[in-house]
C-alpha positions in Angstrom: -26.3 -11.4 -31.1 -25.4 -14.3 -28.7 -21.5 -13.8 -29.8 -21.6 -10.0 -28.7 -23.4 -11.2 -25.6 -20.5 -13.6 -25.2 -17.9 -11.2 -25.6 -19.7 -8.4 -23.3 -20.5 -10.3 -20.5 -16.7 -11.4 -19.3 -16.0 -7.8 -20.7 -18.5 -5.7 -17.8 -18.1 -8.4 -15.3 -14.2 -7.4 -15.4 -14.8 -3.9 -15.3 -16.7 -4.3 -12.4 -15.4 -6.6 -10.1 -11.8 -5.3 -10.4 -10.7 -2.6 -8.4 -9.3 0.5 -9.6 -6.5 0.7 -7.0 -5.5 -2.3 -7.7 -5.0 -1.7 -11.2 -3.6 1.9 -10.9 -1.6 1.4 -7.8 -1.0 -2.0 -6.9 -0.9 -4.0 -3.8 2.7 -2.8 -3.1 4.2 0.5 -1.9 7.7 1.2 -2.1 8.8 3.5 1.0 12.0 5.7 1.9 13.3 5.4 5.3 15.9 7.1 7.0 16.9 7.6 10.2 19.1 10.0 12.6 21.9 9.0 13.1 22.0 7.4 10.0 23.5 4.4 9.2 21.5 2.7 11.6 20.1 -1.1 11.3 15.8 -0.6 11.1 13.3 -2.6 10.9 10.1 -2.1 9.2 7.4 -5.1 9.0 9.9 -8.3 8.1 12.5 -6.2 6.3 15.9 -5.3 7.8 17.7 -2.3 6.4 20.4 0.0 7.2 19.7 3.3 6.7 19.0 5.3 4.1 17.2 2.9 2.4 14.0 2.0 0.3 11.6 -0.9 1.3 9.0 -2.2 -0.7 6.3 -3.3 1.6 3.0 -5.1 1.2 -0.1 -2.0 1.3 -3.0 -3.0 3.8 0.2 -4.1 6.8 -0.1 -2.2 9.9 4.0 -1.0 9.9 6.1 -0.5 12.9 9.4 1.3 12.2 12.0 0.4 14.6 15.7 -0.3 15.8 17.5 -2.3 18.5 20.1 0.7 18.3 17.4 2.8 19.3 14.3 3.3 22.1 11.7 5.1 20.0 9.3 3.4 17.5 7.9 5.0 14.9 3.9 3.8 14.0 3.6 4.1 10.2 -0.1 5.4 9.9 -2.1 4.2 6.6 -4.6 6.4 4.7 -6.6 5.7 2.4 -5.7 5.9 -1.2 -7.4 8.4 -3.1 -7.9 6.2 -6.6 -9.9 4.1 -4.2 -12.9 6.2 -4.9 -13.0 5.8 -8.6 -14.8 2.6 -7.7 -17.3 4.4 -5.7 -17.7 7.5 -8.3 -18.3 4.7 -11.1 -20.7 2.3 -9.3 -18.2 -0.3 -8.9 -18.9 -1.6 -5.4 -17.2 -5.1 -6.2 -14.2 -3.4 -7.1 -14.2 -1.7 -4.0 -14.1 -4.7 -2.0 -11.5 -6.3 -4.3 -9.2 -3.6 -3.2 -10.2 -3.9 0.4 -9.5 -7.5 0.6 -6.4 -7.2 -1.7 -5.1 -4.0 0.8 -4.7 -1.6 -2.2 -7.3 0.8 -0.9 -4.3 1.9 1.7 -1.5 4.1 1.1 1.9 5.1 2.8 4.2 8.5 3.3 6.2 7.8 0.9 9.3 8.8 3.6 9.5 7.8 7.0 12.3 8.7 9.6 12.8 7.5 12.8 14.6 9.9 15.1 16.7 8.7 17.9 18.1 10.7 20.4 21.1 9.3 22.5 
């Protein structure tokens, strides 16, 4: 009995102080940006890219996508990932937080464009 109780304890405590969109989605997003014209030097968080291009950015980061080329900015608005509220439909409130803190309960459109208009 104490060697099941051993083996089940480290079991349920994982189960519920991970976070489900941690697990399913990660704490990375991978985004596609573009831009008109393209071929155009952006920025988005730290990263510089011509465009087209595809960023992998850190989820949780309030995004700005810009350009020196270019006077418009683009806001890149975060929503909440839907897998986030596994945790809450399974009771898992620790998990909850674990994504939270670790920024996996946010998600990205998965393309961005930034328009400029000379």
């Amino acid at each position: 009995m104490k060697k099941r109780l051993l083996i089940a304890i480290p079991l349920i405590s994982a189960v519920m102080f991970s976070g489900c969109a941690t697990i399913l989605s990660g704490t990375t997003q991978k985004i596609s940006v573009s831009s008109t014209p393209s071929k155009m030097e952006v920025e988005l968080g730290n990263t510089k890219v011509v465009t087209p291009s595809i960023i992998t950015v850190d989820r949780g980061e309030d995004l700005i996508l810009k350009s020196a080329n270019c006077s418009e900015q683009k806001i890149v608005a975060k929503k909440i990932n839907p897998v986030f509220f596994v945790n809450i439909l399974s009771g898992g409130a620790f998990g909850s937080t674990t994504d939270y803190s670790s920024g996996a309960m946010w998600k990205y459109d998965e393309n961005i464009k930034l328009e400029c208009n000379k």
